[in-house]
C-alpha positions in Angstrom: -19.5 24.0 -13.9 -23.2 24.3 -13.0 -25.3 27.0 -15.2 -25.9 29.3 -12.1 -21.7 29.1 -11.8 -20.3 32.6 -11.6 -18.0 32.3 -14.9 -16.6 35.8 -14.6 -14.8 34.2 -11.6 -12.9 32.1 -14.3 -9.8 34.5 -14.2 -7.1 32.0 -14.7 -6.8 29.0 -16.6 -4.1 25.9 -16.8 -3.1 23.5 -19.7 -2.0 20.0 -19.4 -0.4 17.8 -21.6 1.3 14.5 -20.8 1.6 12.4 -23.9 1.3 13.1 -27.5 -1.5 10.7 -27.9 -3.6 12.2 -25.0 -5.7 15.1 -25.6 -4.6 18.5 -23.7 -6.1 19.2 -20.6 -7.5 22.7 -19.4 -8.5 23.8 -16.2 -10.2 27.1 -14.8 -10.6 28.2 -11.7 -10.9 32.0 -9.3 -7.1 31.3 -8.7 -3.9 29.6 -10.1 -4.4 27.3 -7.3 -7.7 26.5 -8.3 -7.0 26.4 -12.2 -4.4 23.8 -11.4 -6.3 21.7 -9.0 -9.2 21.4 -11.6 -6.6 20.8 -14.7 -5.6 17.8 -12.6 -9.4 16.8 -11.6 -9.6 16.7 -15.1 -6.8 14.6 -15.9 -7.2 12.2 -13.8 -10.8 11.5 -14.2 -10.2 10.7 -18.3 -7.5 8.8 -17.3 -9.2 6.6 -15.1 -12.4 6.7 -17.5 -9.9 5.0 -20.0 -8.1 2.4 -18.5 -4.8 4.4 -18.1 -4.9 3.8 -14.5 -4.6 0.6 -13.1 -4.8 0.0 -9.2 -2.1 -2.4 -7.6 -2.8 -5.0 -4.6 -0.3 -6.1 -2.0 0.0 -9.0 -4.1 0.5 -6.9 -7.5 3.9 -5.4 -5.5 5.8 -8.5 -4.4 6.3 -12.4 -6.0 4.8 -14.9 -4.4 4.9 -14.9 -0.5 7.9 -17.3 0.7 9.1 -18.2 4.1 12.8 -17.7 2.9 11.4 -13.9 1.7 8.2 -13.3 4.6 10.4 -10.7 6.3 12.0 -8.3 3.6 8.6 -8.8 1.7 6.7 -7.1 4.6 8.8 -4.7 5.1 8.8 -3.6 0.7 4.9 -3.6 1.4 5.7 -1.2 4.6 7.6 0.9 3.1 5.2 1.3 0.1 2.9 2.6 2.9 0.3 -0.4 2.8 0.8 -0.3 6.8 3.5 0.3 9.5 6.7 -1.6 9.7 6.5 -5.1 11.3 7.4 -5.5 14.5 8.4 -8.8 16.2 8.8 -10.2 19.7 10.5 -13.0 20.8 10.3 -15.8 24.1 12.9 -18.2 24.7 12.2 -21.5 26.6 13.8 -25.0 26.6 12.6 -28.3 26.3 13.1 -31.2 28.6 17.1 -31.5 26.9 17.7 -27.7 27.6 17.5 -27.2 23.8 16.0 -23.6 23.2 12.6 -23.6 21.5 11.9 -19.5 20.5 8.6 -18.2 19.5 8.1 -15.1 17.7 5.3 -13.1 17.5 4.9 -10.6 14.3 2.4 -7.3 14.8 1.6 -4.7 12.2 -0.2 -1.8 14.1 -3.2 -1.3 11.5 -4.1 -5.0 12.0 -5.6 -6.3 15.2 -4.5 -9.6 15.2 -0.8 -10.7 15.4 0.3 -14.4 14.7 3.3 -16.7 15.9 5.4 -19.3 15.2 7.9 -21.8 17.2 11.2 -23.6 16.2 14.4 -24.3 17.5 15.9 -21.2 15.5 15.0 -17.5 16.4 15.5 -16.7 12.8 13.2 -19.7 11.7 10.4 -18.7 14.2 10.6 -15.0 12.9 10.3 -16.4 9.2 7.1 -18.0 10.1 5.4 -15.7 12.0 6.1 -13.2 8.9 5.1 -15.3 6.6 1.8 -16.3 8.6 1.2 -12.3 8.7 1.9 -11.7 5.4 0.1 -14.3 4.2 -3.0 -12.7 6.3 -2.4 -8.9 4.9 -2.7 -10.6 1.9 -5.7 -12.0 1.9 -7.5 -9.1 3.6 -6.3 -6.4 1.1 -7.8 -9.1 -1.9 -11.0 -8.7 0.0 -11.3 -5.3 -0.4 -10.2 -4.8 -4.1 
């Protein structure tokens, strides 16, 4: 607290301990509220200043990206709240032999482009387009570490 800080204020106070071989943390503060928040300011800081917390990347959270995995691999980053659940949409045309030829387009909403794939299987196109797109999310969350 700053020399000019009111210390009389200080009317509550709030001790942390998480492991043995950490020291005990103690926080102060004009409330309970603010006694805890500052315990936990603490906290966090020496952790941080010591290497106990380490930050994880997209890539960190899943193995390798796969076509056979793209989908489910997206949605365990999702739902780890890295960005909004995928969404896909699909065309179906044929080729000159009336065999179908789908395309499927993958979109996450907090990232303005959106890629897609073709093949002869709706599943197949949706494997690549999520794959593409992970690939992608990938590589922009490695920029910004």
């Amino acid at each position: 607290f700053p020399l000019e800080y009111n210390h009389s204020r200080l009317k509550y106070h709030c001790e942390l301990k998480l492991l043995d071989d950490l020291p005990v943390f103690c926080g102060f503060g004009a409330s309970k509220s603010e006694a805890r928040m500052n315990v936990c300011k603490f906290a966090y800081e020496y952790l941080e200043k010591n290497g106990y917390i380490q930050y994880t990347t997209m890539r960190d959270e899943i193995d390798e990206p796969s076509k056979e995995d793209a989908i489910n691999q997206l949605e365990i980053l999702a739902r780890r709240d890295y960005f909004s659940i995928p969404t896909y949409e699909f065309e179906e045309a044929h080729d000159d032999n009336g065999n179908p030829i789908w395309r499927s387009r993958c979109r996450i909403k907090e990232y303005d482009k959106s890629f897609s794939s073709k093949s002869s299987s709706k599943k197949e196109a949706k494997k690549l387009s999520a794959l593409k797109m992970l690939k992608y999310v990938i590589e922009e969350d490695e920029k910004n570490v």
